[in-house]
KEDO-123320 format. One record per residue (C-alpha): x, y, z. Coordinates in steps of 0.1 Angstrom, whole numbers, plus 5000, padded with zeros to 4 digits. Example, Ala and Ser with C-alpha at 12.3 -4.5 7.8 and 13.67 -1.06 7.14 Angstrom:
% residues 2
512349555078/513749895071/
END
This chain:
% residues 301
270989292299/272589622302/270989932316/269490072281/268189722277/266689652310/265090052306/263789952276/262089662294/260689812316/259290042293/257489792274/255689702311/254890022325/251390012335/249890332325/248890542355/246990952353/248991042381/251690992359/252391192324/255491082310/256390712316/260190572319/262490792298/263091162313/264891302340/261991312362/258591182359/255691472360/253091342385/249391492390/248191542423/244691692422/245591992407/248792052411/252091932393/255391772410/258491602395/260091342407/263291172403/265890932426/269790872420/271690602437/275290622437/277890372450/280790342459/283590172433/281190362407/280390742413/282590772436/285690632459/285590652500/289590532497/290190862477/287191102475/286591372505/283191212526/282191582521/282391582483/280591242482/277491352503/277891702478/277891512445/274791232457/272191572461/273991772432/272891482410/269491502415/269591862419/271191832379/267891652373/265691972382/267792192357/267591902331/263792012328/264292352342/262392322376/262592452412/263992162437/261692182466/262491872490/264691562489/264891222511/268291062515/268690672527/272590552534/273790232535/276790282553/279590052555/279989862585/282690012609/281990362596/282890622621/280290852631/282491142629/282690982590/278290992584/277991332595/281091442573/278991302542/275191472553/277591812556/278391812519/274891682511/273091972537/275692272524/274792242487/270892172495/271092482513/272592682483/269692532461/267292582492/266592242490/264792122519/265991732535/263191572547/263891222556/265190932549/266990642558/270190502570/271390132572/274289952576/275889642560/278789482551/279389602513/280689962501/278690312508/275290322489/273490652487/269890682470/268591042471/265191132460/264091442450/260891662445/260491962426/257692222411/257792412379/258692792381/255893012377/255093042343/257292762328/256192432319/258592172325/261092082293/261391752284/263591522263/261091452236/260391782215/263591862196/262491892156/264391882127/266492222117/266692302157/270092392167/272192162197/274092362227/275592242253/276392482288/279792422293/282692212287/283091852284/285491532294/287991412318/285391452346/286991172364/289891422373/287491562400/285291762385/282791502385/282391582428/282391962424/280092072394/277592312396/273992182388/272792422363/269592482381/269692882377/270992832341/268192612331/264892902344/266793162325/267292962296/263492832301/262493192302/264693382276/264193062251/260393042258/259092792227/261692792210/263692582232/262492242226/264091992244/266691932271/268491732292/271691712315/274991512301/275191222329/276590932306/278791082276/277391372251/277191132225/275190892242/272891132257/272091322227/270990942211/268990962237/266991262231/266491182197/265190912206/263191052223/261991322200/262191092171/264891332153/268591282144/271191472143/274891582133/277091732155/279891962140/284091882150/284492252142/282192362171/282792052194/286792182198/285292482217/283292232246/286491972250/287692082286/291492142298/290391752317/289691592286/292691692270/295191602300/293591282302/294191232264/297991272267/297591052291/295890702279/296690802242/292690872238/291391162213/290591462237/287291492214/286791102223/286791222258/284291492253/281691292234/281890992255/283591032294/280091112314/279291332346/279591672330/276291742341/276292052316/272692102300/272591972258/269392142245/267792172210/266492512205/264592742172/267692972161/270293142176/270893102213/270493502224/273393602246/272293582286/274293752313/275993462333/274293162310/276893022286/276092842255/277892662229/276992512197/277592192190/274992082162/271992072145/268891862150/268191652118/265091382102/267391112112/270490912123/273291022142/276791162124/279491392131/281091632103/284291622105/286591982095/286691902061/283591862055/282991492055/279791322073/280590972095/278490782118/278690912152/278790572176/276290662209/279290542233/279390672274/278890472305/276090202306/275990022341/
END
């Protein structure tokens, strides 16, 4: 099995719980507890994967483990509150090397003010592993925005630009916490759905309409706008489309929403359209006019 298989499993053998509204499928999972609402969500990175100790600052490793999770809390526009971290260092890790990897984790919590409560550290013979979990609360007034109610006619945007993470911008984004509540509030019902681009745009917008049940078509015109100055240095340099990049490349960690109408312009919130939301399947129109298949490619573990 891949990942989207092994999900998919897993779906099928979730046992239903009233503590928990959603199920497998979102960004976080909305949990009851007596009256009150929290999220949840955990992100284990590894080394040889997310990230590489021979080349990546320790710093920018412990950043990019809680700026993950805190990309989770915009994904359904919510307020991180408190997050556990568990290590398993490497043996023959330095000290001096551990608490160079909680300083990027505790300077970027403490932007978000993001509380670390705990966790846990071990030590084995195999490459860094870091799991963070995190907990968050809806702002006042906004129910949190899930994957699953884009409709047909909605329009698609996406926060900022996409591809060629991998040159580094994949350890130093900005989780779009603040972008998401102002969207959240501006938007109000008309924005539908939402999520955060962690695998490839293409792939993660399958995935919402799967969620929602929708298709949709995304528009080359309007794409050429989102395809970063990485994507298209990376194309001159393995021969790849710089529009292949965008759609499939992974760890943006821009927002994709579906939203009623036109996206109203909001001081220090960018948004670009990509697409519309349709009744079914997945294309791309190309300039001239012409409607092809668009393939849901990006990383799958």
């Amino acid at each position: 099995m891949n990942e989207l298989e092994f999900v998919e499993w897993l779906r099928g053998r979730q046992r239903e719980h009233p503590a928990a509204v959603l199920g497998i499928g979102d960004d976080m999972e909305i949990v009851r507890v007596g009256e009150e609402t929290i999220l949840l969500s955990s992100d284990m990175l590894l080394d040889g994967v997310h990230f590489d100790t021979f080349k990546h600052d320790l710093a920018l490793i412990g950043r990019k483990a809680i700026a993950c999770s805190l990309s989770d809390c915009a994904a359904m526009a919510v307020q991180p509150v408190a997050s556990t971290i568990s290590i398993a260092l490497s043996a023959g890790t330095s000290t001096e090397d551990a608490q160079e990897l909680f300083r990027g984790a505790s300077e970027i919590a403490a932007e978000y003010d993001l509380a670390i409560a705990g966790g846990d550290t071990t030590s084995w013979s195999s490459p860094l592993a870091i799991d963070v979990s995190i907990v968050a609360s809806p702002f006042p007034g906004i129910e949190p925005v899930t994957r699953a109610g884009a409709k047909a006619g909605d329009t698609l945007y996406v926060t900022g630009p996409l591809g060629g993470s991998l040159l580094g911008r994949h350890l130093t984004f900005t989780p779009r916490v603040k972008e998401a509540k102002v969207l959240a509030e501006t938007l109000g019902d008309r924005l539908h759905a939402m999520m955060d681009i962690s695998d490839g745009l293409s792939l993660d917008l399958w995935r919402l309409c799967w969620a929602s049940g929708v298709g949709a078509t995304l528009d080359e015109q309007d794409l050429q706008q989102v395809v970063s100055d990485d994507a298209q240095r990376l194309a001159e340099r393995d021969g790849r489309p710089a529009l292949e990049h965008a759609l499939t490349d992974g760890e943006d960690f821009e927002l994709l929403l579906a939203a009623c109408g036109q996206a109203p312009q909001i001081p220090g919130v960018t948004t670009h359209r990509i697409g519309t939301v349709t009744d079914s399947g997945l294309l791309i129109r190309r300039k001239d006019g012409q409607l092809e298949p668009l393939e849901p490619k990006g990383f799958v573990h």
